[in-house]
Steps between C-alpha positions, in 0.01 A plus 500: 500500500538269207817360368603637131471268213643467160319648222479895348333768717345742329522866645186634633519895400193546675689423836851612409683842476845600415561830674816743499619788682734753410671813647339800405650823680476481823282211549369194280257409219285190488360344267397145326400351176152331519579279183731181623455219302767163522573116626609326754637142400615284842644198422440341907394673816790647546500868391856470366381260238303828374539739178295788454440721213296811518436781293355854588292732250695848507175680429299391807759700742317717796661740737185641558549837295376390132790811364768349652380130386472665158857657484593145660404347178670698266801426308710718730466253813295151400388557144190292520487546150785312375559232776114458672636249731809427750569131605681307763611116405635347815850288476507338835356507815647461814447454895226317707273518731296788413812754364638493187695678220338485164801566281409601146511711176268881579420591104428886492501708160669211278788476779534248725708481826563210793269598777411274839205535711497444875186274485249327732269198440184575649399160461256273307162428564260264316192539444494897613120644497427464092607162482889561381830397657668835584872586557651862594784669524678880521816603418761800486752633326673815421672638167662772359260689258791579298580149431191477322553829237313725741669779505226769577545721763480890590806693663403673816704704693849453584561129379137396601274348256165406476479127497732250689641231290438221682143336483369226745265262330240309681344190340194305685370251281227240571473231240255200420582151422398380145321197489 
């Protein structure tokens, strides 16, 4: 493994994924967004000396049943429509080693709410098999959907409901070095 550097990382969305999982009945949904697009800036190689900003497109959401993705989009849950994207702009990072909590700003549907992610830093490596200098790293938080003006949900029996409110969200980003 290589040591960071400073300079901006760009994220690779061909080798990064920001995933979720929700409560849905009696069991969970999965899904991701394919469309992850952001920086990295370090200032030395030490992760804490990081920022990140990264920024999702709402449309390219997959839970693997194209109806459900559909009603996803849709003004009643996301609205893809009216805000395509949701963002995260980090405000500090802390820890070492290879743990850390990414504190920043989560931007969903025009609101935006303190969120930190239980990181890792997978580590640098320079040059990686095209030629670039490569850093990774995955991360995961939970909020409250509710927090974020998502309000849909279906009443079930008794006080059950459909969805939970909580949603984990999974980040693993790899990011190149520009040069």
């Amino acid at each position: 493994m290589t040591e960071l550097v400073p300079g901006t990382w760009t994220i690779d969305p061909a080798h990064s994924e920001v995933a979720f999982t929700i409560r849905h009945m009696m069991s969970k949904v999965r899904g991701h967004f394919g469309d992850v697009s952001g920086a990295i800036v370090t200032g030395s190689a030490d992760p804490k000396d990081a920022s990140v900003r990264a920024e999702v497109a709402v449309a390219s959401i997959n839970t693997n049943q194209a109806q459900r993705d559909e009603h996803i989009r849709t003004s009643e849950i996301l609205g893809a429509d009216q805000f395509p994207t949701f963002s995260f702009t980090s405000t500090s990072v802390e820890g070492e080693g290879e743990d850390y909590k990414i504190n920043g700003d989560l931007t969903i549907k025009d609101v935006t709410k303190p969120i930190t992610f239980d990181a890792t830093f997978n580590g640098a490596v320079d040059p990686d098999a095209f030629g670039l200098f490569r850093m990774g790293a995955e991360g995961t938080a939970v909020i409250n959907k509710k927090d974020f003006g998502i309000e849909f949900n279906i009443p079930l029996q008794g006080d059950a409901v459909m969805l939970g409110d909580k949603v984990t969200i999974t980040v693993s980003l790899e990011a190149t070095l520009n040069r």
